[in-house]
C-alpha positions, -999 to 999 in steps of 0.1 A, spaced: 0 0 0 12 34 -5 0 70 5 5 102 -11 6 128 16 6 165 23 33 183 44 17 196 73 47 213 89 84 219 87 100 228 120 134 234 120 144 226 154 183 234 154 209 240 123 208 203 112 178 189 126 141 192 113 105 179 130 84 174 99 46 161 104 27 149 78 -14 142 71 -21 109 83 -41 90 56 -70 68 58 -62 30 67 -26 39 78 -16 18 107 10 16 122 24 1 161 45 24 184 87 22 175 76 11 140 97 21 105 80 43 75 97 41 45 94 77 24 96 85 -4 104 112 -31 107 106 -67 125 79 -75 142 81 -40 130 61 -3 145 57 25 137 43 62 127 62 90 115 61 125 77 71 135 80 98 164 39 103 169 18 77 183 -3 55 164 -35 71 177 -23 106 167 -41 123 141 -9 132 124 26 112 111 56 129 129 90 123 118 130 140 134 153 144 106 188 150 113 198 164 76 228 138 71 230 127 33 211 140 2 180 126 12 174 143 43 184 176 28 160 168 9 132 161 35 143 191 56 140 215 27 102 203 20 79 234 25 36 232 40 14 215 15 45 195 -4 39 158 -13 57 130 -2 48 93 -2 47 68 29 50 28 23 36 5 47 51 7 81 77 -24 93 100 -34 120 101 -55 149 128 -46 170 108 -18 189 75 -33 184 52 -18 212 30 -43 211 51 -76 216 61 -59 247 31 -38 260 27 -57 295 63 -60 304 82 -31 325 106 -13 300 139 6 298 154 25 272 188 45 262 187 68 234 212 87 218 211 112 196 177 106 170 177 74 180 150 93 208 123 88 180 113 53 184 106 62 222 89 91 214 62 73 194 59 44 229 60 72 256 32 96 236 12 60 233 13 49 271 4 87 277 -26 88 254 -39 55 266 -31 56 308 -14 25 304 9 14 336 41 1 322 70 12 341 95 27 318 128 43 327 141 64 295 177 74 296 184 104 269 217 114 257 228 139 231 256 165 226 243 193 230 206 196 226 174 179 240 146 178 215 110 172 228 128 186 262 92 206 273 74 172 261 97 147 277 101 164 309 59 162 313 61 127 303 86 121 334 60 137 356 37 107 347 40 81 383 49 52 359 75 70 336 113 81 346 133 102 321 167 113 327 183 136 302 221 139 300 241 160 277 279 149 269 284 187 255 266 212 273 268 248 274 268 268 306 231 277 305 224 237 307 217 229 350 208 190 343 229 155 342 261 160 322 281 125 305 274 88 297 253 65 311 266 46 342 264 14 365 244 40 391 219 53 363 219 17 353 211 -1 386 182 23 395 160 13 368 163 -23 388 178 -36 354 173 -74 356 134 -66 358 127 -49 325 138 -57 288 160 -32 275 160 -13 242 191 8 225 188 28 198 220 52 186 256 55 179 273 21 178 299 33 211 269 40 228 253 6 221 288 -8 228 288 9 261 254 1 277 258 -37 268 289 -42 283 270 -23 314 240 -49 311 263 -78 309 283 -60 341 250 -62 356 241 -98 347 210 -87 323 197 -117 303 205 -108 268 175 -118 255 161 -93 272 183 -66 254 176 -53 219 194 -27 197 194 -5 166 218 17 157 229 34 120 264 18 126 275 -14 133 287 -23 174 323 -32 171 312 -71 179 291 -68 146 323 -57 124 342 -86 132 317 -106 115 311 -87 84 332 -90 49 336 -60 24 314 -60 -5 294 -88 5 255 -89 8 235 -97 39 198 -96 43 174 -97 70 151 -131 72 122 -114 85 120 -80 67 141 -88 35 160 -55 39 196 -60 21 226 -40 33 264 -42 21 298 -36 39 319 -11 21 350 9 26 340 34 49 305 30 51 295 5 77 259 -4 79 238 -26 107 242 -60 111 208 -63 136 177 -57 122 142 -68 134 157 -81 166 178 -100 151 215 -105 129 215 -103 91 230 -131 76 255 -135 41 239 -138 10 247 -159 -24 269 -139 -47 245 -126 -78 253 -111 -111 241 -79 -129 235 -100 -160 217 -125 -138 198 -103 -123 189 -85 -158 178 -119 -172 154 -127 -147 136 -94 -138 127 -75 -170 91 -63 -166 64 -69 -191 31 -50 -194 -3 -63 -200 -31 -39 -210 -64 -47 -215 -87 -17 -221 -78 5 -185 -64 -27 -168 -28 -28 -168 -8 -58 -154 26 -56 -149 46 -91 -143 84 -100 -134 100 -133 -140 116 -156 -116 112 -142 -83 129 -163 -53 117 -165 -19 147 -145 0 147 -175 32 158 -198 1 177 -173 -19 190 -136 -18 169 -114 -44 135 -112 -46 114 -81 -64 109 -53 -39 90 -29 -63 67 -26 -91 59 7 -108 43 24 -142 58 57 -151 38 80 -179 68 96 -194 89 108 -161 57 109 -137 47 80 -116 13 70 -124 10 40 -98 32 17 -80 30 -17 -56 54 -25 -28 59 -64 -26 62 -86 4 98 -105 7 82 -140 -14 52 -126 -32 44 -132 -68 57 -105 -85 26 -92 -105 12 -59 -97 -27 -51 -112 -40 -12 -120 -69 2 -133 -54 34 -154 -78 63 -171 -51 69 -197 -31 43 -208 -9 65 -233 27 61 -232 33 37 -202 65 22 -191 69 0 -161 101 -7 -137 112 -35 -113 134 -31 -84 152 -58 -74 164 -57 -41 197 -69 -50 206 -57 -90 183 -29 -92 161 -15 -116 146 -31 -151 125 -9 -174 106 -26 -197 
């Protein structure tokens, strides 16, 4: 399913950071510390939903790192942008929504908690959550999060590692102190940041004897236990999701995702790849079907076809996003039917045009 949306606001919070909330569509549901992917033109990319699901609006933190958050921070009121269908189940609220809770953030990796802490609020539910906030030099949601810790069932401490002289609150890391008063072998414990962090509060956990099942993480770079394990240039894909992510020189991605670790893929070539998933278009009348050939089930083998879309000349006139393992045939009832091209997206070789 997709949704074209409307940009309801652009704030820009500090130089490089931007809170952008977006209309909430029809039929769009999603579960508290859930994914959205977005995307603009030809472009998507994953992130984190910082409103709760029974909000009437879709609220997202952008730090503007990379093209495509430039690009997201520099959308104006009234813009368009599309969501996919929400995934992830690393932070799924619901899996977890009778057990006692703690979590460290760093950085934007607050968002994911955001979205939880807004839902217990809206709904009076009694989890006890401890939420342990770092950043350099800058709190956002500070006003919100510092009602939220007001709540009998919710404890937030806020530390900055960089503060200026105005700032009167915790100052540093996170510690065996902060650590042991959340009564850490009680709750399950979610991390979401910068790999040292993630480092850092595990080895804290294990120092504390923490089950590690009862520890889950997500950062944007890889803990220094995951880079041991990973080869350049080879391919590794999540069995639950079907996301695909590549080492490269310099530019370490995660190893965990959904709750889990990513494991090697097959080796596949470009002209393999080319082979297999050229589109072809059907029309009958308004009805236009759009089918790929050979399509593999990603828990038996790596690629599988992530995307289906019809283009009128450089304009995307519909589009269907794929389940890891579905048949790859996408159905759409067109007024005009002039000049239509499709393209596939592999998840692996990329995109065929037909």
């Amino acid at each position: 399913m997709i949704y074209e949306v409307k940009v309801l606001d652009v704030e820009k919070v500090t130089e490089d950071i931007s809170l952008i909330k977006v209309e909430k569509p029809e039929g769009f549901n999603f579960i508290p510390g859930q994914h959205i992917m977005i995307r603009i033109g030809e472009d998507s990319r994953p992130f984190t939903i910082a409103s709760s699901s029974d909000d009437q609006e879709v609220e997202f933190l952008v730090k503007g790192v990379g093209t495509f958050s430039n690009k997201l921070s520099e959308l104006k009121k009234d813009d368009s942008i599309v969501l996919l269908e929400p995934f992830g189940e690393m932070f799924n609220f619901d899996k977890y929504s009778d057990s006692d809770l703690a979590f460290v953030a760093g950085g934007s990796g607050i968002t994911p908690f955001m979205s939880i802490l807004r839902y217990v609020k809206n709904n009076n539910l009694k989890n006890k959550i401890d939420l342990f906030y770092f950043n350099k030099s800058f709190i956002p949601y500070e006003s919100e999060l510092r009602e939220l810790n007001k709540l009998d069932n919710i404890n937030i401490e806020l530390c900055l590692t960089r503060p200026s002289s105005s700032w009167t609150g915790k100052t540093g890391y996170l510690t065996k102190e902060l650590i042991q008063k959340a009564n850490p072998k009680s709750r399950t414990w979610f991390i979401c940041g910068p790999s040292k962090m993630i480092d850092s509060t595990i080895k804290l956990l294990e120092d504390e004897q923490v089950n590690p099942d009862n520890v889950k993480y997500e950062g944007w770079s890889m803990s220094s236990k995951e880079k041991t394990k990973m080869e350049k240039n080879k391919l590794y894909k999540c069995e639950i999701c079907g996301n695909v992510a590549q080492m490269v020189e310099g530019k370490p991605i995660p190893l965990m995702c959904c709750g889990q670790e990513m494991q090697e893929m097959p080796e596949k070539t470009e002209e393999e790849g080319n082979e297999k998933h050229k589109p072809v278009m059907e029309i009958n009348g308004n009805e236009v079907t759009v089918k790929v050939g050979s399509v593999l089930h990603p828990m038996e083998d790596a690629h599988y076809i992530e995307m289906i879309q019809v283009f009128q000349g450089n304009k995307i006139v519909a589009m269907k996003q794929l389940l890891p393992g579905e048949e790859p045939v996408a159905k759409f009832v067109l007024d005009d039917i002039e000049g239509l091209t499709a393209k596939a997206f592999c998840n692996i070789h990329g995109f065929w045009k037909n």
